[in-house]
N, C-alpha and C positions, 0 to 999 in steps of 0.2 A: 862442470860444463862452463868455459871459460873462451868458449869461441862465438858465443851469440852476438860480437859484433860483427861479423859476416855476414849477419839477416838485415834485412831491412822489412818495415811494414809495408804495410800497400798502400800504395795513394790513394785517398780518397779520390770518389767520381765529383768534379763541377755540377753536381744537380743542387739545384734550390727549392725547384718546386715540386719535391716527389710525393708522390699523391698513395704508394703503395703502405704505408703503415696504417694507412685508416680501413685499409680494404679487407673481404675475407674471402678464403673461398667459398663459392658456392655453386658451380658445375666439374665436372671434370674434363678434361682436358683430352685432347687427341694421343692416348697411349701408342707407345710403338715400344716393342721389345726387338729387342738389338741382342738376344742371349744365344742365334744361333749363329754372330758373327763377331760380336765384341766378348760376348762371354764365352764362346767357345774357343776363342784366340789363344783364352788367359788360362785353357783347363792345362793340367799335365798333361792328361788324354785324351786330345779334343776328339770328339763325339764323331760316330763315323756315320756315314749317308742312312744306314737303318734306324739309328739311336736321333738324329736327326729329323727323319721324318714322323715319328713318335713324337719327340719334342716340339715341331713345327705343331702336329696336330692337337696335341697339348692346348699349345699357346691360342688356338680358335676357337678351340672350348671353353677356355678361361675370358673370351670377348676380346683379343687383341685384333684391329681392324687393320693395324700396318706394320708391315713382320719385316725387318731389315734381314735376310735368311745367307748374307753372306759377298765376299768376292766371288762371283763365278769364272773372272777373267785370268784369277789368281793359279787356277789346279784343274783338273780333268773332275780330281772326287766333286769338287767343289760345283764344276761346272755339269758334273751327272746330277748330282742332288738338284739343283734348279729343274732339270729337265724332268726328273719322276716327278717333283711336286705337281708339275704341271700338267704332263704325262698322264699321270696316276688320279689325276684331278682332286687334289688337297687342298687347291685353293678356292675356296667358295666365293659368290660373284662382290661380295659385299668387302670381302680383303684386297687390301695392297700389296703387292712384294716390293720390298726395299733393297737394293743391291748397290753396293759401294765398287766405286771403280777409279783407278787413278786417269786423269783426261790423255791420254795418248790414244792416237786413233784406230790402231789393232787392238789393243784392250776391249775399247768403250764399241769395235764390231762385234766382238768376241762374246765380251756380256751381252747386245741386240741380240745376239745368236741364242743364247741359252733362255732369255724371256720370250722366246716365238709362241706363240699359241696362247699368250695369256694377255689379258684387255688391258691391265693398267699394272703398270709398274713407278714406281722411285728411283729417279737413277742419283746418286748421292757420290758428289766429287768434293775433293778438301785440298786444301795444302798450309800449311804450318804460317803464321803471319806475327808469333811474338820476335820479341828483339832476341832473345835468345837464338831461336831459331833459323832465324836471320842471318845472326853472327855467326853460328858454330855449325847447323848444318847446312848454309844454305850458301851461306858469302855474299848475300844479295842484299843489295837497298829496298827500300819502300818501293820504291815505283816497280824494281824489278818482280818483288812477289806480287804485287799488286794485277801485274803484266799475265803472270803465271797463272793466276785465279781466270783470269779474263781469254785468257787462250784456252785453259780448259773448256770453259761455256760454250766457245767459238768448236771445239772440238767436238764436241757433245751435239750442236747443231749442226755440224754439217756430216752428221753423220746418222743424223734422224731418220733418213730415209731407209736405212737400214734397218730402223725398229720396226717394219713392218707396218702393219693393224696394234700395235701394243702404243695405246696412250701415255705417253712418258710424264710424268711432272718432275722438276729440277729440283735438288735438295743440294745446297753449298754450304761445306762448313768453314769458316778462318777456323784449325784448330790452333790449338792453345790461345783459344777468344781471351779467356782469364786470364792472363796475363801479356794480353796485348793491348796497347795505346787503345783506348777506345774509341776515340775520335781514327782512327786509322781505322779500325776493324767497322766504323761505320761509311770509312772512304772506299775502305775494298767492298765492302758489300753491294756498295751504291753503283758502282763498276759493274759487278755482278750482275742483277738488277735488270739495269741499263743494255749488255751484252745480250741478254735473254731476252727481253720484250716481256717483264715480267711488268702483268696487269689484273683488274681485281679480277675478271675473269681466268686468268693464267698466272695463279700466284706461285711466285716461288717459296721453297722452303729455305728459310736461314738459319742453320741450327748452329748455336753459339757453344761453342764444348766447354766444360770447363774442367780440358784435357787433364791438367793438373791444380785443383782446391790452392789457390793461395789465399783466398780474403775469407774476411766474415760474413756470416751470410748477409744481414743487412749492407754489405759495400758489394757484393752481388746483385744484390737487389735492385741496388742503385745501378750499375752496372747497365743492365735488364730495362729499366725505365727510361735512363740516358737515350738506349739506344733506340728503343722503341719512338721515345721522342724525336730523336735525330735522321732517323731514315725519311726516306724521300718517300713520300707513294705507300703509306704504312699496310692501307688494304688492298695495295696488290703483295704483300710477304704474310707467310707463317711464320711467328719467329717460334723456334724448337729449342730448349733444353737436352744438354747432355753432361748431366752429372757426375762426376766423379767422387772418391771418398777419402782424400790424401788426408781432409783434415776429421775425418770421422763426421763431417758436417754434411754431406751430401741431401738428405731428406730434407733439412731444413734449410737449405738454399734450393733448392726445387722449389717448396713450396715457399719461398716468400719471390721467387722469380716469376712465379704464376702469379704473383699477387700484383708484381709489377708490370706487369703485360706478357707473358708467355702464354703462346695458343696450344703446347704440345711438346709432348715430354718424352726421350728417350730413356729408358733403362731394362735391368735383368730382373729376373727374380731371383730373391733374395739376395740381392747386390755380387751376383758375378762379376768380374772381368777383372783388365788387367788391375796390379797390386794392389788397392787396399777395396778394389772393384767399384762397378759402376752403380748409381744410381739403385737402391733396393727397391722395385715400381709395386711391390705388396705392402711396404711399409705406407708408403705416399698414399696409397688407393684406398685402407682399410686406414691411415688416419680421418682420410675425407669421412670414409663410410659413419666412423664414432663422430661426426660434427652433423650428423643427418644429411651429407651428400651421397647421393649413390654416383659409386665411383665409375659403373658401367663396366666393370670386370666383375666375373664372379669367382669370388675367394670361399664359395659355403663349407670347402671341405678342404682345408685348409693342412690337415697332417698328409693328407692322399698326395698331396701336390708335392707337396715338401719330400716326400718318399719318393715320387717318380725324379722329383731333380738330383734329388741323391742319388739316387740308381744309377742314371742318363747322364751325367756328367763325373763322381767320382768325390763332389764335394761334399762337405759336412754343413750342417746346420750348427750355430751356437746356440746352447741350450737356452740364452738368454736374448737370443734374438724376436723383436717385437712381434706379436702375436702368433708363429710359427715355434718358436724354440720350446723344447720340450717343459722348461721352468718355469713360462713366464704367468701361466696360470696356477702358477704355486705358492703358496705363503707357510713361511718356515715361521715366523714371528708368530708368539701368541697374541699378542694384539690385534694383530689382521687378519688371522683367523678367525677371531672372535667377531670381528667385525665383518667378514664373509658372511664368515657361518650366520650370523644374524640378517643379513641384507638377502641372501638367496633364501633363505626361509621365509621371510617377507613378502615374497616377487610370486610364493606359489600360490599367494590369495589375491594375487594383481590380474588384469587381463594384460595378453601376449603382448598389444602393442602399447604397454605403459613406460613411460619414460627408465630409459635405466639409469639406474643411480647404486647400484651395489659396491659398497667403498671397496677399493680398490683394486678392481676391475674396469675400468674404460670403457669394455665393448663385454658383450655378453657371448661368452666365449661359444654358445650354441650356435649362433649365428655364423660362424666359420668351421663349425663342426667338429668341437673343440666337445669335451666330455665335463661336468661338474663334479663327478669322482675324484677328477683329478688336482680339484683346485688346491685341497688342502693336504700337507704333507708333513711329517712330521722330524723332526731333529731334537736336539738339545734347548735349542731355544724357544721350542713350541711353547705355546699356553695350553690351559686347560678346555680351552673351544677349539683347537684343530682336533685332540684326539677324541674327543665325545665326537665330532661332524664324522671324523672319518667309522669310527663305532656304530653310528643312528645306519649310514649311508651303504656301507660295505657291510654291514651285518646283524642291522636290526636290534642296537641296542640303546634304548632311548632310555641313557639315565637322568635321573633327576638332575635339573642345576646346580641345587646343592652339594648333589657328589664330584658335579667336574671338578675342581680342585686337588681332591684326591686324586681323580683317575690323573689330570694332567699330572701332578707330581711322581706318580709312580710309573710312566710314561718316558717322565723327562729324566726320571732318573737310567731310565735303562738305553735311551738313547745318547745321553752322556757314555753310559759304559760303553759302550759300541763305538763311540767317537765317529758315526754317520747317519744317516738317515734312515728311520725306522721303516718297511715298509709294511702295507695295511696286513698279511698275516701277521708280523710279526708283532706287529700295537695289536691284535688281537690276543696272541698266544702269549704276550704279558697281563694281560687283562684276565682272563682265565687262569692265568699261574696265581695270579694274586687273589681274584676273589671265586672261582668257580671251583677251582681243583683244589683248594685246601682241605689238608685231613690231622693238622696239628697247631695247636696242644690238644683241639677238640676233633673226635670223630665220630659222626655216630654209625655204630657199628649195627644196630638191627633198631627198626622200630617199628608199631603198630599203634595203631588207635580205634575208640568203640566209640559210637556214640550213645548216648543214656536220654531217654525220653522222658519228658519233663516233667513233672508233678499233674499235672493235669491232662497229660498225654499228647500233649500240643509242641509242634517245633519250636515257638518263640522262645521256651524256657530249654532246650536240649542242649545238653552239654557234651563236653568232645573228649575222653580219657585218650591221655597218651602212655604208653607203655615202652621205654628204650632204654637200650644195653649202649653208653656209651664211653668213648677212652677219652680221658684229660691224664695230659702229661703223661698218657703210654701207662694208665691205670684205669680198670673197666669196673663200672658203676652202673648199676640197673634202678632205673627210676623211672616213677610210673607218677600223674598230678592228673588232674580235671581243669579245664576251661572252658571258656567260653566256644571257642574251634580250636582247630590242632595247634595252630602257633600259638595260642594265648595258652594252650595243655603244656606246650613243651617247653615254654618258657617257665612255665613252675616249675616244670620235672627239674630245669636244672639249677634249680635252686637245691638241691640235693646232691652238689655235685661242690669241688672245690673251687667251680669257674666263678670270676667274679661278678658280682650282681653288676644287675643292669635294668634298662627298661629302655620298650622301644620308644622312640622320637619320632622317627618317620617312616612310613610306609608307602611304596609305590609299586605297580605291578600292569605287567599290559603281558600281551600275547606275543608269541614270536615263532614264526616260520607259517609254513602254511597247511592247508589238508590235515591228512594225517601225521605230520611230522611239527603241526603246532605243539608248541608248548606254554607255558606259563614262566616269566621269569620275573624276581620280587627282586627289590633295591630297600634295606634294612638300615636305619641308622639306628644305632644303642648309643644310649650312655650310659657308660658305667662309674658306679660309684662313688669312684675318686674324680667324675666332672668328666672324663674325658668321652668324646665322642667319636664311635667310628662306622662306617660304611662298610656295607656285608651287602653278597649279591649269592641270590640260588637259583635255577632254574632246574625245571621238574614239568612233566607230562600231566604233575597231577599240581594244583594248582595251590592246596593247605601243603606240598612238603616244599614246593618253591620257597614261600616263605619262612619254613624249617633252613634248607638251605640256605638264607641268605644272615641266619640268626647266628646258624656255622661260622659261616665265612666273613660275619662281621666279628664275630669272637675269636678266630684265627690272625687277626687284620692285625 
């Protein structure tokens, strides 16, 4: 890469006195989705008038109060869908329609025409005002675009009388604001403005694009505040946001634009539009929501949403994209498993509204309708707390702490072989291979037991005889011993046998499943002889051979 003298940085904005670093937010802002005119632009398939009005009705469900839904001046489809919206009565009294139209005055009749029947509308005119722009498509000086903005407005009013009973309010954009002269983009505006009779009653909307991401967000920022400061008549304008994502910065130049004085923000869900798309307004909204603002959209079912935009447009979701992508409530790492797995266990003896603090989760993934099944998943690099969580959660098996070690390592080793992701059958049916289903070196092939009533005919003293036929090393051996109950009987009995001594260490046991399909299932540690210790697990209907079981399959281990 040997051409980076070609680039230049961006000029810092002349601000001194920017007040926006101290700030935060703390309401939300006037949302407006733009996804059934900027992000439908940019689909391969853009969305046709049926898929559209789905969508439209989508976005008033989710709380968007002002719906940019399109050029109607632009196409017939274009300009049919305006009309069923209105027609078909889609729009409720509380929404705006936003329609973008270039200032020529067949056009700007054209779109009057298709808002007929509806109370208020956004009529939204732009024209291009960087120096680039200027130079290569336009051939024009300062003054002349300047001229061009200001004849639009003029066009737009004298052609009001055609809008009928439809309330119009004026939205003007300099696109590519970002990289135009600031002090210019606050000269054309002020024009603008001026042309309109824009006052606090009659404000116009100024929405600053930032067609194409060239700065950092903080030189944005400033950007935002410069201008906020420099306009004439500040509460007669809306100044509006329209984010782009050239530099992958987009959310984070939104939100320090608000910080700097932006009243309202345009973007898609989950950052549509053209190349690298616009504005993500789920990411911005459910950042607010984790800082305890309520964003005034509601995201509570967050996969649903995410499925109908798949569907309705053609696009995909990245698995890693913030709070929607299928991953991101996932932890491969044992360490952050662990650290879940321990924080959401915590939170089940909290009350609902207790501050969330579950490490490494930001937002509590229920609250957007996100499942806790899914948080932890397991790979090669798992610890021994993903697969015990996903074990306890998916299948009722609460082993001891002291065994997760084992289990993670015999886990980790089988998702290494696999070289991908284990999923929760499969971390089951290695857990079962390994301690449930063992029938070798040790098997027991038939057993029973008697109980013997105690010397003075009383249970406290009654002892438990074990009687079993079993195979070591694929050689059968019938032994029969007395204890205390059946595990303490058959752990004598196999002392009769070649297996090597032992004695148990720990013993834990709870119930598992329900009704009549409960069982008993026992977690066994032995040591044996030579010091070493191992983890054996049985489950049984009957609750003395669970523990038989688990003596098995610690001696198989």
């Amino acid at each position: 890469m040997k051409n980076v003298e070609k680039y230049k940085p961006f000029q810092p904005i002349p601000i001194t006195n920017r007040t926006w670093p101290a700030k935060t937010i703390t309401k939300a802002p006037t949302w407006v989705s733009v996804d059934l005119r900027d992000g439908n632009q940019a689909l391969i398939n853009p969305m046709g008038v049926e898929q559209k009005l789905e969508f439209f009705d989508i976005l008033v469900k989710l709380g968007f109060k002002e719906i940019e839904v399109g050029f109607p001046s632009a196409s017939d489809t274009e300009f049919n869908f305006m009309r069923r919206l209105i027609e078909e009565n889609h729009v409720p009294e509380d929404v705006t329609l936003q329609v973008l139209c270039q200032a020529r005055e067949h056009l700007v009749i054209r779109t009057f025409e298709a808002l007929k029947g509806v109370k208020k509308a956004i009529f939204h005119i732009y024209n291009s005002t960087s120096p680039a722009q200027r130079k290569y498509t336009f051939n024009k000086s300062k003054e002349e675009i300047k001229q061009i903005a200001i004849d639009g407005v003029k066009c737009v009013k004298n052609c009001l009388k055609d809008a009928g009973d439809t309330d119009i309010r004026l939205e003007y954009s300099p696109e590519s604001f970002s990289n135009t002269e600031i002090d210019y983009a606050v000269e054309v505006c002020e024009a603008v403005m001026k042309e309109w009779g824009a006052s606090p009653e009659n404000k116009i909307i100024l929405n600053l694009p930032t067609t194409v991401e060239c700065a950092l967000p903080n030189q944005f920022a400033d950007q935002i505040e410069y201008f906020c400061q420099k306009i004439s008549d500040r509460n007669s304008c809306i100044i509006s946001l329209h984010n782009h994502n050239d530099r992958g910065e987009g959310v984070a130049q939104c939100e320090l634009g608000l910080l700097a004085g932006a009243d309202r923000v345009e973007g898609c869900l989950f950052g549509n539009g053209e190349r690298t798309g616009n504005l993500d307004i789920v990411t911005v909204a459910l950042n607010m929501y984790t800082q305890g603002v309520d964003p005034q959209l509601d995201f509570s079912n967050i996969e649903h949403i995410a499925n109908d935009y798949m569907r309705l447009t053609g696009m995909s979701i990245h698995p890693r994209t913030p709070y929607a992508g299928e991953l991101v409530f996932t932890a491969f790492s044992g360490s952050h498993q662990d650290a879940i797995r321990k924080g959401m266990a915590a939170r089940t003896k909290m009350e609902d509204n207790a501050v969330w603090d579950v490490p490494y989760l930001p937002i509590d993934p229920h609250d957007i309708g996100r499942q806790y099944e899914g948080i932890i998943r397991i790979n090669s690099q798992s610890g021994k707390g993903g697969a015990a969580y996903i074990l306890e959660q998916d299948f009722g098996i609460v082993a001891p702490k002291a065994m997760h070690p084992a289990i993670g390592e015999v886990i980790k080793t089988a998702a290494d072989k696999a070289q991908r992701e284990l999923k929760a059958d499969e971390l089951y049916a290695e857990f079962a291979a390994r301690w449930l289903n063992t029938k070798s070196p040790l098997n027991v092939i038939e057993i029973s037991e008697r109980h013997i009533e105690g010397e003075r005919g009383d249970n406290e003293h009654e002892q438990v005889a074990c009687m079993a036929t079993v195979a070591w090393e694929g050689k059968n051996y019938a032994i029969a011993a007395n204890g205390n109950g059946p595990l303490d009987a058959f752990v004598n009995a196999m002392k009769q046998t070649p297996a090597p001594r032992f004695n148990i260490t720990s013993f834990h046991e709870h119930s598992i499943g329900k009704g009549s399909d409960t069982k008993a299932i026992a977690y066994v540690q032995i040591t044996k002889e030579d010091g070493n210790q191992v983890w054996g697990v049985g489950k049984s209907s009957n609750v003395g051979r669970a523990g038989i079981a688990a003596v098995v399959s610690a001696l198989n281990f």
